[in-house]
C-alpha positions as CSV (number, residue, x, y, z in Angstrom):
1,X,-21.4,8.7,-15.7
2,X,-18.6,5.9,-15.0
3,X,-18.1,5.3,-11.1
4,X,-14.3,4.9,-10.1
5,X,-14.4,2.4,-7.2
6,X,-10.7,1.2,-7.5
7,X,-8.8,3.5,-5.0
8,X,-7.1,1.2,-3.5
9,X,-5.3,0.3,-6.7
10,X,-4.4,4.4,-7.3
11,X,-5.9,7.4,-6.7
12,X,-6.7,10.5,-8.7
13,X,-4.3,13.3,-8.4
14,X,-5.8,16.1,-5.9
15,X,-6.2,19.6,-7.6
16,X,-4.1,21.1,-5.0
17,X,-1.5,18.4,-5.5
18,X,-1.5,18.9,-8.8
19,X,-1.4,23.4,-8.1
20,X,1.6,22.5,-6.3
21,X,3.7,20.5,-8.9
22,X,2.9,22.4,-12.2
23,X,5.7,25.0,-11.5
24,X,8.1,22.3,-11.0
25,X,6.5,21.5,-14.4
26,X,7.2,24.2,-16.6
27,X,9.5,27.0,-15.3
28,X,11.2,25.8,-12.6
29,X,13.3,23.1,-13.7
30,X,16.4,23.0,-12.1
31,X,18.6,19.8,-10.9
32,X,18.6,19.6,-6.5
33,X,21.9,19.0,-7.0
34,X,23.1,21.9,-8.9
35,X,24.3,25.2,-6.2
36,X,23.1,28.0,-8.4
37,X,19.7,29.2,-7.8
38,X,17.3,27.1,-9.9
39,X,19.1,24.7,-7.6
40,X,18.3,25.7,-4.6
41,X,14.9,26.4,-5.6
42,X,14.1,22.9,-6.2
43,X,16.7,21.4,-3.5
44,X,14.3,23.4,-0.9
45,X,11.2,22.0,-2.4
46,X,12.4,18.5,-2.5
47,X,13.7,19.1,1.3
48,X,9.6,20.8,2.4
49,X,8.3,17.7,0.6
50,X,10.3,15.5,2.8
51,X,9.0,17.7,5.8
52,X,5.3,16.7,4.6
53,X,5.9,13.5,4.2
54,X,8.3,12.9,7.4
55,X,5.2,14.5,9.2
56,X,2.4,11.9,8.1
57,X,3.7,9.1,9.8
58,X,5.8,11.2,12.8
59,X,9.5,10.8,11.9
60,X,12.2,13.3,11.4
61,X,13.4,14.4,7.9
62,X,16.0,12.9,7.4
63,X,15.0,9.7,8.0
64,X,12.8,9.9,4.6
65,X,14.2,8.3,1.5
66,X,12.6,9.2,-1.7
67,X,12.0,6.1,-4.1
68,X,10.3,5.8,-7.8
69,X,7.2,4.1,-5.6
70,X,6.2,1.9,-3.3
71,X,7.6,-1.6,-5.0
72,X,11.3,0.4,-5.1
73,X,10.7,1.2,-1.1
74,X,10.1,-2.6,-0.6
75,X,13.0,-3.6,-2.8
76,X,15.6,-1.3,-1.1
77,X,13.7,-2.7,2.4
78,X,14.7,-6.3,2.2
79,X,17.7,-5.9,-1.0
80,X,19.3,-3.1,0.5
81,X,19.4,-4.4,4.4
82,X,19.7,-7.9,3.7
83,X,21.8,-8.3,0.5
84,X,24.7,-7.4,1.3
85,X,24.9,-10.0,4.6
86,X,25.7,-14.0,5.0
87,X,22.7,-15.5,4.3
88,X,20.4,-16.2,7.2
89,X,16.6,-15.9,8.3
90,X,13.5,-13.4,6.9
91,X,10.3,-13.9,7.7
92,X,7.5,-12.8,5.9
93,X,4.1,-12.7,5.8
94,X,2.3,-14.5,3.4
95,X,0.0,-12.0,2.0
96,X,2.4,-9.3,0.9
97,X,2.1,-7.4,-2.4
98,X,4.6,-9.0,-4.6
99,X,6.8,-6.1,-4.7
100,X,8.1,-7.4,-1.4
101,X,7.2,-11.4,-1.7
102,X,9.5,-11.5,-5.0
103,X,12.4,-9.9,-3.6
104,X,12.5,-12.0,-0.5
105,X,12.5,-15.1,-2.9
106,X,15.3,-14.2,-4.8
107,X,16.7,-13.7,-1.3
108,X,15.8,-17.3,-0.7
109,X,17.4,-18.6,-3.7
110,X,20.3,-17.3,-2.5
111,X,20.4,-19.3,0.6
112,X,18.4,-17.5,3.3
113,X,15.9,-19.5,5.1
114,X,12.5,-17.6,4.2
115,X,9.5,-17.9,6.4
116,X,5.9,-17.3,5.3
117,X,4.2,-16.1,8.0
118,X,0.4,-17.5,8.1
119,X,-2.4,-15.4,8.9
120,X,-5.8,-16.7,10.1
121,X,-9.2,-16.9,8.2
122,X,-9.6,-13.1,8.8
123,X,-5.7,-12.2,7.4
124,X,-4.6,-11.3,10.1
125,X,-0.9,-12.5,11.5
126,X,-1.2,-13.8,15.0
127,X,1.6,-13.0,17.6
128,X,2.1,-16.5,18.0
129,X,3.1,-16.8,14.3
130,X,6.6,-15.3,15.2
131,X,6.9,-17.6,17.7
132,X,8.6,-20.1,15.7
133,X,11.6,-18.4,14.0
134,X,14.6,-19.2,13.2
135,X,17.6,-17.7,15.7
136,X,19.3,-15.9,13.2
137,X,16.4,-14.0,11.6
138,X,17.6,-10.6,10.3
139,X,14.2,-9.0,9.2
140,X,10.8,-9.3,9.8
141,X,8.6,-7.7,7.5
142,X,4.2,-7.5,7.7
143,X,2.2,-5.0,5.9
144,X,0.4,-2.7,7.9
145,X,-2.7,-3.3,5.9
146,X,-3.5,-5.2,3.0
147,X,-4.8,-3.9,-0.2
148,X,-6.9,-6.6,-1.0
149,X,-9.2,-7.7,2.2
150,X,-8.4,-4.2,4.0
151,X,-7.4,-6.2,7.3
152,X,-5.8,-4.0,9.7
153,X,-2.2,-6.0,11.6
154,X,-1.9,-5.3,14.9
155,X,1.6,-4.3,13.9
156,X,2.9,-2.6,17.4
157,X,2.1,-5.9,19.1
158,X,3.7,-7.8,16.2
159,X,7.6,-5.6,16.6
160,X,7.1,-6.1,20.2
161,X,7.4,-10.0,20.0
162,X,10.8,-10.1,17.4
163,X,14.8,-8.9,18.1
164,X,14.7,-8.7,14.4
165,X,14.3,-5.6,12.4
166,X,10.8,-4.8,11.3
167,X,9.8,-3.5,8.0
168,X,5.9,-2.6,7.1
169,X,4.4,-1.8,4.2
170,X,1.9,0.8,4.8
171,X,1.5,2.1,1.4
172,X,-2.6,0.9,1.8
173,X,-2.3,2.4,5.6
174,X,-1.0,5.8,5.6
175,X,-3.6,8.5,4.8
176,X,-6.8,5.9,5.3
177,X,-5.8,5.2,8.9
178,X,-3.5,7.1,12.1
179,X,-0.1,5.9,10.9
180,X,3.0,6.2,13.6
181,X,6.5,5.2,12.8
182,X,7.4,5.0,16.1
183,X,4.2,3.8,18.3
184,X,4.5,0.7,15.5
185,X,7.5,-0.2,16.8
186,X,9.1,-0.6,13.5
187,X,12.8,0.2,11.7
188,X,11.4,0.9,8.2
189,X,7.9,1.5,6.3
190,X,7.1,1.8,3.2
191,X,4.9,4.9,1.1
192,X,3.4,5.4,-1.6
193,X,2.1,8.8,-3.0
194,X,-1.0,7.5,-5.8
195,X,-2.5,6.0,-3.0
196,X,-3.0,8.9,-1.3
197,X,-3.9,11.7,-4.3
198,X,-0.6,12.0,-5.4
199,X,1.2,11.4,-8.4
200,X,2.2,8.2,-9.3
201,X,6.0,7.4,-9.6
202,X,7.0,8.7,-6.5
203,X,6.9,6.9,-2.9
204,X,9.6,6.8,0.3
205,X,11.3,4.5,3.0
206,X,11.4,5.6,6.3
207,X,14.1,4.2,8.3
208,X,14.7,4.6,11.4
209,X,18.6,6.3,11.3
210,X,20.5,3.0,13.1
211,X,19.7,0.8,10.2
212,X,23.0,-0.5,8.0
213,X,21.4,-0.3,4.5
214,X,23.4,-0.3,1.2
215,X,22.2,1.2,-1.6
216,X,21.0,-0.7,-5.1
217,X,21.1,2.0,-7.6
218,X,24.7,3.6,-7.7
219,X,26.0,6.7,-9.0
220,X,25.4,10.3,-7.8
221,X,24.8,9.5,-4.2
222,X,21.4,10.9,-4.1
223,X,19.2,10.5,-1.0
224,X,21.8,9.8,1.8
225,X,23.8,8.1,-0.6
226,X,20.6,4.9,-0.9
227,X,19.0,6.3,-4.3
228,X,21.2,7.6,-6.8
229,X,19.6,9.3,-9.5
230,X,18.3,12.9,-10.2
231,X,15.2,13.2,-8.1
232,X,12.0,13.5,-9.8
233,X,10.8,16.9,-8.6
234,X,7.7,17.6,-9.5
235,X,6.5,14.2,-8.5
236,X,8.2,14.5,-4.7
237,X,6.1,18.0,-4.3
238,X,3.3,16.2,-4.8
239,X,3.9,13.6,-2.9
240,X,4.6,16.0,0.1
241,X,1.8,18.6,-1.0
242,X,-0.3,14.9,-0.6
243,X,0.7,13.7,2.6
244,X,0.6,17.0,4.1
245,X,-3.1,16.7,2.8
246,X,-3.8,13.4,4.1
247,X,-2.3,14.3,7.3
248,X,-5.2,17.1,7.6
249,X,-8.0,15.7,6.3
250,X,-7.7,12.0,7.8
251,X,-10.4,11.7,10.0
252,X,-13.2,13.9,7.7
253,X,-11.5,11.0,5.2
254,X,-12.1,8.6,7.5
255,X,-15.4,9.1,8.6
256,X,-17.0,9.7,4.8
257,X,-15.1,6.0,4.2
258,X,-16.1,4.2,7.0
259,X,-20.2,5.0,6.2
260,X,-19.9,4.3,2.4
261,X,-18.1,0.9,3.4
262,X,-21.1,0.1,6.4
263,X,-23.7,1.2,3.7
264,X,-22.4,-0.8,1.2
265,X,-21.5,-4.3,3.7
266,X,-25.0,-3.4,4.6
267,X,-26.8,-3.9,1.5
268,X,-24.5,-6.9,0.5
269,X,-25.0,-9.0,3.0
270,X,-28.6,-9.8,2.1
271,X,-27.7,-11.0,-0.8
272,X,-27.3,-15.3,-0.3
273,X,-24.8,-16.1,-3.1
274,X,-22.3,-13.3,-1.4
275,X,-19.5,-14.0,1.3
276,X,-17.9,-10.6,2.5
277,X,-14.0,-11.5,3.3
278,X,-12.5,-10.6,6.0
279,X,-16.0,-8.7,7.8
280,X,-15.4,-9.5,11.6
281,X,-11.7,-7.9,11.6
282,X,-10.5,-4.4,12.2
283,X,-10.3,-3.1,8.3
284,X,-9.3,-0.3,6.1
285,X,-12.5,2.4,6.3
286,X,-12.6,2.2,2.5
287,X,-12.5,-1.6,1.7
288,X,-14.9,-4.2,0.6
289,X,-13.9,-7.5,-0.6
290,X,-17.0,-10.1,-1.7
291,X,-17.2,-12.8,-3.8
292,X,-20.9,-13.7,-6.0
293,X,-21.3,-17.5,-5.7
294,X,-21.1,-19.1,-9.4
295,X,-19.5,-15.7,-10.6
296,X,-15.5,-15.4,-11.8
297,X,-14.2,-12.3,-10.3
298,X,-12.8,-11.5,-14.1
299,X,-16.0,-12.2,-15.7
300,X,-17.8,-10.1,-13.2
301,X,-15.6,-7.2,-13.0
302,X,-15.9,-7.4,-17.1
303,X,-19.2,-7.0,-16.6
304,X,-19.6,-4.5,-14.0
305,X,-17.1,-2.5,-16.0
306,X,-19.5,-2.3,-19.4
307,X,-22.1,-0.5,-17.1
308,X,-19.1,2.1,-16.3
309,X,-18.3,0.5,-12.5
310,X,-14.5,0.2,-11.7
311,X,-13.8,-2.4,-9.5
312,X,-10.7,-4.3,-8.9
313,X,-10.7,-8.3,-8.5
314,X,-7.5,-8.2,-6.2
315,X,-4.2,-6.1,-6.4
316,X,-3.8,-4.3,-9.6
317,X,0.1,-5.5,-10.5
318,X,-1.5,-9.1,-10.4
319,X,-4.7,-7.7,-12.7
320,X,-4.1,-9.4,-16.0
321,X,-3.1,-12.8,-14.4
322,X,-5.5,-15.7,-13.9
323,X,-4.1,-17.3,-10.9
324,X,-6.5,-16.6,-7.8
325,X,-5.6,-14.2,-5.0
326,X,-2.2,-15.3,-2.8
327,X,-4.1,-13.5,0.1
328,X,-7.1,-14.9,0.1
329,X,-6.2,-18.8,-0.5
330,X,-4.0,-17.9,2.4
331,X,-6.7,-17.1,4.6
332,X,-7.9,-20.3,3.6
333,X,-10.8,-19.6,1.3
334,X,-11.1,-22.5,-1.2
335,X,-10.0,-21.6,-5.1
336,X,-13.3,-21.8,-6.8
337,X,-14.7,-18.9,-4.3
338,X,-11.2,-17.1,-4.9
339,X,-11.0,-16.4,-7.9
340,X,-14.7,-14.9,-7.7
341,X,-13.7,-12.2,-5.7
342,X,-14.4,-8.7,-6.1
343,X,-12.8,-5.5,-4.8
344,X,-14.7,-2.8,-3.7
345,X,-12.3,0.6,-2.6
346,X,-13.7,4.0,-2.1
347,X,-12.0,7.5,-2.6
348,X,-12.5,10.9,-0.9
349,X,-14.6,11.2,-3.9
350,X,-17.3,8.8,-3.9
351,X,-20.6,9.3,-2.6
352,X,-23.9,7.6,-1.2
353,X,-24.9,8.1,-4.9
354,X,-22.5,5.7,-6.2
355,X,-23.7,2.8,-3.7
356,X,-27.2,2.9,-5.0
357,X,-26.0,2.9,-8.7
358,X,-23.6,-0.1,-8.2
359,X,-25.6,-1.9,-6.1
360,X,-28.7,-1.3,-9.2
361,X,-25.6,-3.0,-11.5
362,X,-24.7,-5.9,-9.7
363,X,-28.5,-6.9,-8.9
364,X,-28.6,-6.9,-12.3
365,X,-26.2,-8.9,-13.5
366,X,-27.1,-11.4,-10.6
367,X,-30.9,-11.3,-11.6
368,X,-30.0,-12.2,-15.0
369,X,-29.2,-15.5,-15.0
């Protein structure tokens, strides 16, 4: 039976989720923007789904922005605040997804002065690391955690220290850990709804309501004017039928995480020829990163995969490249030990089971040679 140990890259769509979308599936099928009643009917779904999700991370409605995903909430994030302005200075940190990295570049070839933030050899940004920014930074931006290592940022200490507005991307975050707009100290965050047992395509930015943001899609001035474009119904009751989940099952979700991720650092660390990354830092509960010495992460995920074992060797949009992981040669791991690394991420679905199975695998394919 195959073991799916790749949450972190998406999830599989909740039953419930998916009870709640089907009729938005089939017979209801009306535009949100039309004022008869199929209409309405899906204009006040849309607007309950922006109630769920608003209420996972403890903001109002209307400061929820429905996207196409996460990457579109990080475009519209740094694109949509910054583009518009004279060029000036964004920082950001240097192990972002690249749904935020390659926006801020083309940023930077525009003329603003970009700042990579380091992190330390657990991936986390120090305080200190704002310390040095330019005057005339507009935006700050730090992921709340990162997909890859799991590390946690301390990101309410992090606003704290900047006059600059302060984006996070908490797609990995919400749903896995307590998630508050407001106690972070932030101006926007990003979501995602497949990392959370929703459907994929869907995903928001918050904002808090002061922001000057311009929209990069334009046409039917959909979503407070920011996201033109007939919303995607069925997908945005998910999303909100997931977050509402998320929001009530975190800390069962938590806890069943937190002792499959101990179990399994547990029975790796034993093991000589494996480093665990980032393993004396506050982390996600469902994250394992390790690399097997004399192992390429491509080879062995290859390998694990023929004995039906889904594992991830770093962020799933970067999957088919060869380069190793941005994140980790930023934490200042050398290349060869890089590019072995492997990425363990558990789902509300896995069990002690799956530990012992995978765990059978990889001593195998490490006893073999």
């Amino acid at each position: 039976m195959p073991v799916y140990l790749d949450n972190n890259a998406t999830t599989p769509l909740d039953a419930q989720v998916l009870d709640a979308m089907l009729p938005y599936m089939q017979g209801l099928h009306g535009n949100p923007s039309s004022v008869h009643r199929y209409g309405r009917l899906t204009r006040n779904a849309m607007e309950q789904a922006r109630t769920q999700v608003a209420g996972l991370v403890g903001v109002q409605p209307e400061q929820v922005v429905f996207t196409s995903g996460g990457t579109e909430a990080n475009n519209l994030a740094i694109q949509g605040v910054l583009g518009h302005l004279p060029a000036a200075g964004l920082a950001v940190s240097s192990i972002e997804h690249a749904s935020l990295l390659e926006p801020a570049r083309a940023l930077q070839a525009k003329g603003w002065q970009l700042k990579l933030l380091p992190v330390n050899g657990q991936g986390q940004v120090e305080v200190s690391a704002l310390a040095g920014l330019v005057d005339n930074t507009r935006l700050v931006s730090i992921m709340a955690a990162n997909n890859e290592t799991g590390t946690v940022q301390n990101i309410a200490a992090l606003s704290a220290t900047t006059g600059a507005l302060f984006h996070t991307d908490a797609s990995q975050a919400a749903g896995k850990i307590a998630v508050d707009f407001a106690a972070m100290g932030v101006d926007l965050m990003t979501l995602s709804s497949h990392k959370i047992y929703g459907p994929q395509g869907a995903g928001a930015l918050i904002m808090n309501r002061a922001v000057d943001i311009r929209p990069m899609l334009l046409g039917g001035g959909q979503e407070h004017n920011l996201r033109s474009g007939t919303e995607n119904i069925a997908a945005i009751v998910g999303f909100g039928m997931a977050a509402q989940l998320a929001g009530q099952q975190l800390e069962s979700r938590q806890q069943q995480a937190m002792q499959l991720r101990d179990e399994l650092i547990r029975r790796l660390q034993p093991i000589s020829s494996v480093k665990i990354f980032a393993a004396d830092v506050e982390s996600l509960p469902n994250t394992v990163q390790f690399a097997v010495g004399g192992y390429d992460g491509e080879a062995l995920l290859m390998e694990l995969d023929r004995r039906g074992f889904a594992v991830s060797s770093g962020s799933a949009c970067h999957a088919r490249q060869t380069e190793p992981s941005h994140v980790l040669l930023a934490m200042g791991v050398d290349e060869t030990t890089a590019r072995g690394a492997i990425r363990v991420s558990f789902g509300k679905d896995n069990r002690a089971e799956d530990i012992d199975q995978f765990m059978d695998a990889l001593q195998q394919i490490i006893n073999r040679d």
